[in-house]
Every structure is written in structure tokens, then in C-alpha cells.
C-alpha positions as CSV (number, residue, x, y, z in Angstrom):
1,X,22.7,12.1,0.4
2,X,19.2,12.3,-1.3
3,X,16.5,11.7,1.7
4,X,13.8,9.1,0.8
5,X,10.6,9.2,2.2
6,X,7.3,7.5,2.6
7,X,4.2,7.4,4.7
8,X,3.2,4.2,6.8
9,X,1.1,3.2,4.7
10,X,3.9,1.7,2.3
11,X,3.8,-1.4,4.6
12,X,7.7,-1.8,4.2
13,X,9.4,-4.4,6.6
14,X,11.2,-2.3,9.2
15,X,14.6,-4.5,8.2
16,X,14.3,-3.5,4.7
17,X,13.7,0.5,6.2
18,X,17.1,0.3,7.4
19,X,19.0,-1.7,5.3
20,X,18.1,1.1,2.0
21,X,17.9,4.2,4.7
22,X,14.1,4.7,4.0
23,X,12.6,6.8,6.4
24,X,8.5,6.7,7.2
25,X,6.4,9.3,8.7
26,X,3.4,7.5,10.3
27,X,-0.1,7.9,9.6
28,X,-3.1,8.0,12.4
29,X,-4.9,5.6,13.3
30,X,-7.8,6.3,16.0
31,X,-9.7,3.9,18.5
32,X,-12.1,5.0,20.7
33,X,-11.2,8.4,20.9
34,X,-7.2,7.8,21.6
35,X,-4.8,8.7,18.2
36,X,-2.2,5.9,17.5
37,X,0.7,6.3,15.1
38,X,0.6,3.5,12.9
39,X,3.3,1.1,13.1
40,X,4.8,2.3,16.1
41,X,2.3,2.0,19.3
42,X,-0.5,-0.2,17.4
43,X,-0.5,-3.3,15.5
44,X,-3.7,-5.2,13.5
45,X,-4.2,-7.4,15.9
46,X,-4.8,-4.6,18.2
47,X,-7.3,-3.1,16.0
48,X,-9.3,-6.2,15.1
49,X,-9.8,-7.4,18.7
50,X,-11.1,-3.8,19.6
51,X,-13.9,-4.1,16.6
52,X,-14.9,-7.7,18.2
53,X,-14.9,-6.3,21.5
54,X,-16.6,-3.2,21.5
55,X,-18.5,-3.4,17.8
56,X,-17.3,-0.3,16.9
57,X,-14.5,0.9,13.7
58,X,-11.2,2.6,13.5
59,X,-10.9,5.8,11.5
60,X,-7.5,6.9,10.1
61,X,-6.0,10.2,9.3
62,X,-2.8,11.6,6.8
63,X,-0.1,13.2,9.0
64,X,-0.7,17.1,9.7
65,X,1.5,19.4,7.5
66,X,3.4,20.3,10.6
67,X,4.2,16.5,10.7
68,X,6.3,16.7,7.2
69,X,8.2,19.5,8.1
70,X,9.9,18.0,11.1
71,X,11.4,15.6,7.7
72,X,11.6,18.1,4.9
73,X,13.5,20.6,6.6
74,X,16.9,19.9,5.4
75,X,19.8,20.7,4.0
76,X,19.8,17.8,1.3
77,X,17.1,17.0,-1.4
78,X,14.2,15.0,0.0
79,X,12.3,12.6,-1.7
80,X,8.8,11.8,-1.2
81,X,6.9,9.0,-2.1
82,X,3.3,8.8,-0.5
83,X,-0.2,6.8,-0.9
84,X,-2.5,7.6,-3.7
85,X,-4.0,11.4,-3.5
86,X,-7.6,10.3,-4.5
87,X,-7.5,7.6,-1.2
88,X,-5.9,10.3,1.3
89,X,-4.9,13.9,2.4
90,X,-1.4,13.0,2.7
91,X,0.0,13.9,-0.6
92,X,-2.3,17.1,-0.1
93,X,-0.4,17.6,3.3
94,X,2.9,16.8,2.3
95,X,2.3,19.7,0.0
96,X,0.7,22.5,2.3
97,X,4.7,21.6,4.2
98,X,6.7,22.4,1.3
99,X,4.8,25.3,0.0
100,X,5.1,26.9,4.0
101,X,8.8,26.0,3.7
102,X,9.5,27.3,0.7
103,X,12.1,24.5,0.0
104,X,13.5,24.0,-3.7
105,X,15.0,20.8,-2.8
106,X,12.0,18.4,-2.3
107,X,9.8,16.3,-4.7
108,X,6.4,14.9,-3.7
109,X,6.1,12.2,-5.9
110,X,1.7,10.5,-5.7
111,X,1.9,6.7,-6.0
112,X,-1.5,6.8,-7.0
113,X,-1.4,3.3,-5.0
114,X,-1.2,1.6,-1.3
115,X,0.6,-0.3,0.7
116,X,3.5,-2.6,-0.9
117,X,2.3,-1.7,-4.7
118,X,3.8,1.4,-4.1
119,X,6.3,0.4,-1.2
120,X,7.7,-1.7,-3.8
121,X,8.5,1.4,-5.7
122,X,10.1,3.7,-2.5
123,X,13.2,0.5,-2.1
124,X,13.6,0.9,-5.9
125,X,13.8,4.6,-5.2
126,X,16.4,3.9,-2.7
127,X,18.6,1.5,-4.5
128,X,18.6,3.8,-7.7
129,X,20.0,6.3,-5.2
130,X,22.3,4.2,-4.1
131,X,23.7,3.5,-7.4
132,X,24.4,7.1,-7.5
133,X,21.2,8.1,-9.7
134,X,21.1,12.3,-8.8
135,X,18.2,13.8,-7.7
136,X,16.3,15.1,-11.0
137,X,16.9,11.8,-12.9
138,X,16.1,10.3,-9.3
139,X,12.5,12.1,-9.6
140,X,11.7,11.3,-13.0
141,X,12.7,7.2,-13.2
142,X,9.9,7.3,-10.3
143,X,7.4,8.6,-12.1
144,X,8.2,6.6,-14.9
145,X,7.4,3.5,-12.4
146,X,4.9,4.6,-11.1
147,X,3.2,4.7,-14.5
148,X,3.9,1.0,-15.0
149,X,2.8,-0.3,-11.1
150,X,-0.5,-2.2,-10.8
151,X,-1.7,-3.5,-7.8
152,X,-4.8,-6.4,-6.9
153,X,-5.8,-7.8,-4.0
154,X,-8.7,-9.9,-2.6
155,X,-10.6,-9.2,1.2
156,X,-12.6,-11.6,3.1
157,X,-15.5,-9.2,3.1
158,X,-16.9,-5.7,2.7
159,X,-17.6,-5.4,6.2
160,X,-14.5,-2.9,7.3
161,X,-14.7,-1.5,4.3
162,X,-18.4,-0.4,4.8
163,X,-18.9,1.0,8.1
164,X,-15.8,3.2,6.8
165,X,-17.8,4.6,4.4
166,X,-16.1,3.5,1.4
167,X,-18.8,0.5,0.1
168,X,-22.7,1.4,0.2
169,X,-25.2,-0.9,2.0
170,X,-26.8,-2.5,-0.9
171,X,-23.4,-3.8,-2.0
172,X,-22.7,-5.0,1.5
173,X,-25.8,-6.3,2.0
174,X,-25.4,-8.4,-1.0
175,X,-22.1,-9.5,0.0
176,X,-22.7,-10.7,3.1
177,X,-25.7,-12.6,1.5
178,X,-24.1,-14.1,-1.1
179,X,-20.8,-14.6,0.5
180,X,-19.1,-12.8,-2.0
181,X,-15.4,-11.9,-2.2
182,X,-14.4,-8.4,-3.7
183,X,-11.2,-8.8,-5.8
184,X,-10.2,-5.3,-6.2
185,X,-7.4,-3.4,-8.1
186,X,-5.8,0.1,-7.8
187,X,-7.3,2.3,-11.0
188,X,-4.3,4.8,-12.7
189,X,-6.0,7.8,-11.6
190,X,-4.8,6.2,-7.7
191,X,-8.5,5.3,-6.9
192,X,-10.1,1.3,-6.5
193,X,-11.8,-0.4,-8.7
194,X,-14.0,-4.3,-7.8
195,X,-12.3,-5.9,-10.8
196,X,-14.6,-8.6,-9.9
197,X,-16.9,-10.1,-7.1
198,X,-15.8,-13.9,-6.3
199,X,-18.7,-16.4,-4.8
200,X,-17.3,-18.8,-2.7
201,X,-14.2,-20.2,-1.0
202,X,-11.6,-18.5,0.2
203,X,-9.4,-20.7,-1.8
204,X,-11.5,-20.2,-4.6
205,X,-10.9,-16.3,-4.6
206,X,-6.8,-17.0,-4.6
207,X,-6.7,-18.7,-7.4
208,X,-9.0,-16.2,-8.9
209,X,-6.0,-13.9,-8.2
210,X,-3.8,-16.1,-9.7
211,X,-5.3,-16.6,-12.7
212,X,-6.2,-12.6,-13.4
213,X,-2.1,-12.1,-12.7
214,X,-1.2,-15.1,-14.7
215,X,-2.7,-13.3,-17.7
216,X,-1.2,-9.9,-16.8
217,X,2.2,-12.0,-16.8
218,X,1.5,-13.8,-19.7
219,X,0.3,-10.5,-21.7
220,X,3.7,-8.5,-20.7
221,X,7.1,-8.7,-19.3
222,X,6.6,-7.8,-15.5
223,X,8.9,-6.9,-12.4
224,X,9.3,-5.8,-8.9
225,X,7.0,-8.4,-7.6
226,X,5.6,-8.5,-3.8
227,X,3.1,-10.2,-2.7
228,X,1.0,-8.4,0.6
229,X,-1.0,-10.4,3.4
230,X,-2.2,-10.0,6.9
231,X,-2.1,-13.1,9.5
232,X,-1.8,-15.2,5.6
233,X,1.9,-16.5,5.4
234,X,1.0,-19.7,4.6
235,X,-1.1,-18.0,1.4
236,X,1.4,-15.8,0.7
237,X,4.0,-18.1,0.1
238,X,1.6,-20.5,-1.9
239,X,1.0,-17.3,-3.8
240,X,4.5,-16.8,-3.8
241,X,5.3,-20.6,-5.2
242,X,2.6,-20.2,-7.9
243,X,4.3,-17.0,-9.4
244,X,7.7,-19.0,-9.8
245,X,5.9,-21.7,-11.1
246,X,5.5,-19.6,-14.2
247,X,9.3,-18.8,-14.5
248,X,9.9,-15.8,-12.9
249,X,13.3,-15.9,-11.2
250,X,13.8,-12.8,-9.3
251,X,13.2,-11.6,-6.3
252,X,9.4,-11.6,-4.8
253,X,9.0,-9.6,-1.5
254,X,6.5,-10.7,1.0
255,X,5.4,-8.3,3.8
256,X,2.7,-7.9,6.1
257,X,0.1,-5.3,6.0
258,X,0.0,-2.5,8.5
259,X,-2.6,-0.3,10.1
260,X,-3.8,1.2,7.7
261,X,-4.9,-0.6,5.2
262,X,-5.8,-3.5,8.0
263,X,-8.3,-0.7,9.5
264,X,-10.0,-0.7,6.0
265,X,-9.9,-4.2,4.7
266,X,-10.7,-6.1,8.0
267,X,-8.3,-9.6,8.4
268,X,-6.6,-11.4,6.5
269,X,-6.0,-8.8,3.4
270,X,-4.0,-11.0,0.4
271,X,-2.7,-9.1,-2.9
272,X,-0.1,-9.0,-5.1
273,X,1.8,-6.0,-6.7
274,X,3.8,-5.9,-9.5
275,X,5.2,-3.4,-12.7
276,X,4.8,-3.4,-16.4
277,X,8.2,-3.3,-17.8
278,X,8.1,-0.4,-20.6
């Protein structure tokens, strides 16, 4: 059987993990000093408390190459699916391991996304195995869906996102003045994007969501929707009921966000993934 795998980062429920035979090789997340290995010894909550606590940030870190061998060492072809090259070393690592193996039989597929936009795309992976789809035809329908996966989300504030080096202080500064929102969205090249900066509520910024994916959903035929949050059920699922208000009938997947992302975006992350039908 083809092997499919992803980093943590993917955010994919653990009963979803096993019900498609998904396998995840965690990422690092570090606190003080002490590495964690996200989703398995460390959870948000964990993370966010610390920050109040002590004032200071998490850093994370891709797996080591010597990490991916431990899964790509084998007999059958191995699929990889990981989080966007241009946002982490892990695509980069997951390739050092292959090229020290030597191995034929594995494919290192870049999302060029994060979390559920491109977890979304590792079950598909799995159920087109399942179906029987071999491994070079396999390889290529994921790139092809990878092409047509967008991915938008909104955070509370620019504060997590800033003492880890990824927003400069005048645009923090000016957030936390203003009370701005950043509403961002995954680029093609696998990089972010502020798609826009939203003043006001919180409530205000959802439907600001809403209404950019409304016109995405209005403008083409979309699929593989999922909706990501992080202590937000009750806005996920209003999120959730707002998408079916506009006809769509199959399935929407709601999971939580993990470590990673939640060590970057600070609480209560909320965003929405979807793909273009070709």
C-alpha cells in the first residue's frame, strides 16, 4: 500500500488520521528552552498560558532530516505532503532524507499552504489511494489540487505573529492602535498575503470572511471545504451554517488548529479553506 504522509502542521483530527491511514511526523515546538513535539506532548492551551505567564514566545522548528527517514525508509512508495516551502524548512528537510536515502519510491509533494488548506488535500490523497489510484497518477492528481487550494483566515491580532518575527513594528503598532484585524490568505507561491486589515469587531471581521468567500463561491464551482478555528466552535459552526446557506451540500470539515500555527497566530485563529474545481 502507497504510504501517505504529512507534517503536524496539517492540523488533521487524530480520528480522521486513522480512519484514511494517514501518518504525521510532528513538528517542534519550543518553550523556555524544552522542545515539544507538536500534537503529542503539548497542546495551545499549553502554549498560550506560558506567554501570559512568563511574557515570553514560542519558536517552532521543521523535523530534522534524520526525523523523515525513520518514515521513508520503506519498502512501499511513500507519499509526502508537507506545509508550504517558502513558510518552513520542512519540505527542504524532507528532501535532504530522500536524497541520503537514495529512495526511488517517494514523492515530496509542497502544499504551498498550512494547516487544514492543505490537510484537506492529504485525506483526499488518501481516499484516491484507496480507490486504488497507483502511485504516479497518485502524485500528479495532487499537484493538480494543490494548484486549485486557496486558503483565508482572520487572527485576533498581530501580536504572536510579531514578536515571531514575521510582522514589523510599525504594522503592529498600528494594529494594536487601531484595533485592526488582519484577514490574510495563502499566495500561490506558498507565502501570506494581508488580503485586507479589518477595523472593528470580531464579528465584524467574520463576516468580512464570509463575504470575501461568498464571492470566491459565487465566481467558481468550489470543493473540499473545511473550515479551521482554535477555542471558536461556536464560530466555526456559524461559519459552517453560512456556507450551506448558499447551497453547498457536501461535506464541510471542521478541525481545530494545532501547535503550530496556534504558536504564530495567538488565540482564537478562524479560516476557511477550500479548492477551485478545474
Amino acid at each position: 500500500m502507497i504510504n501517505i504522509l504529512t507534517d503536524s502542521t496539517a492540523d488533521i483530527p487524530d480520528e480522521l488520521l486513522a480512519k484514511h491511514c494517514i501518518e504525521v511526523i510532528p513538528m517542534y515546538v519550543q518553550l523556555n528552552g524544552r522542545m515539544y513535539h507538536d500534537g503529542e506532548d503539548i497542546e495551545p492551551d499549553e502554549i498560550f498560558e506560558w506567554v501570559k505567564t512568563t511574557g515570553n514566545y514560542p519558536t517552532t522548528s521543521a523535523p530534522p532530516p534524520a526525523d523523515f527517514k525513520k518514515f521513508f525508509g520503506r519498502k512501499d512508495p511513500s507519499l509526502f505532503i508537507g506545509v508550504s516551502g517558502k513558510l518552513s524548512t520542512t519540505m527542504a528537510n524532507a528532501q535532504i532524507a530522500v536524497n541520503e536515502l537514495g529512495a526511488k519510491n517517494i514523492a515530496i509533494i509542497d502544499s504551498r499552504s498550512i494547516s487544514i488548506a492543505y490537510g484537506k488535500i492529504v485525506i483526499q490523497a488518501a481516499k484516491w489511494r484507496d480507490e486504488g489510484l497507483g502511485f504516479a497518477a497518485l502524485t500528479e492528481e495532487v499537484r493538480k489540487l494543490v494548484d486549485r487550494s486557496r486558503g483565508i483566515f482572520i487572527l485576533n491580532s498581530l501580536e504572536y505573529l510579531y514578536h515571531g518575527g514575521r510582522c514589523s513594528a510599525i504594522n503592529h503598532f498600528a494594529a494594536s492602535l487601531l484595533k485592526i484585524r488582519p484577514f490574510l490568505q495563502v499566495l500561490p507561491d506558498g507565502s501570506l498575503g494581508v488580503l485586507k486589515k479589518v477595523r472593528g469587531s470580531r464579528e465584524k471581521t467574520i463576516k468580512e470572511l464570509f463575504g470575501y468567500f461568498k464571492q470566491e463561491y459565487d465566481r467558481h464551482e468550489l470543493d473540499h471545504i473545511s473550515i479551521g478555528h482554535l477555542d471558536g466552535e461556536e464560530e466555526a459552526n456559524q461559519l459552517h451554517d453560512m456556507v450551506r446557506s448558499l447551497g453547498y451540500e457536501k461535506e464541510i470539515l471542521i478541525t481545530k488548529i494545532g501547535c503550530v500555527l496556534s504558536s504564530h497566530s495567538g488565540p482564537k485563529p478562524l479560516g476557511i479553506a477550500y479548492s477551485i474545481d478545474a
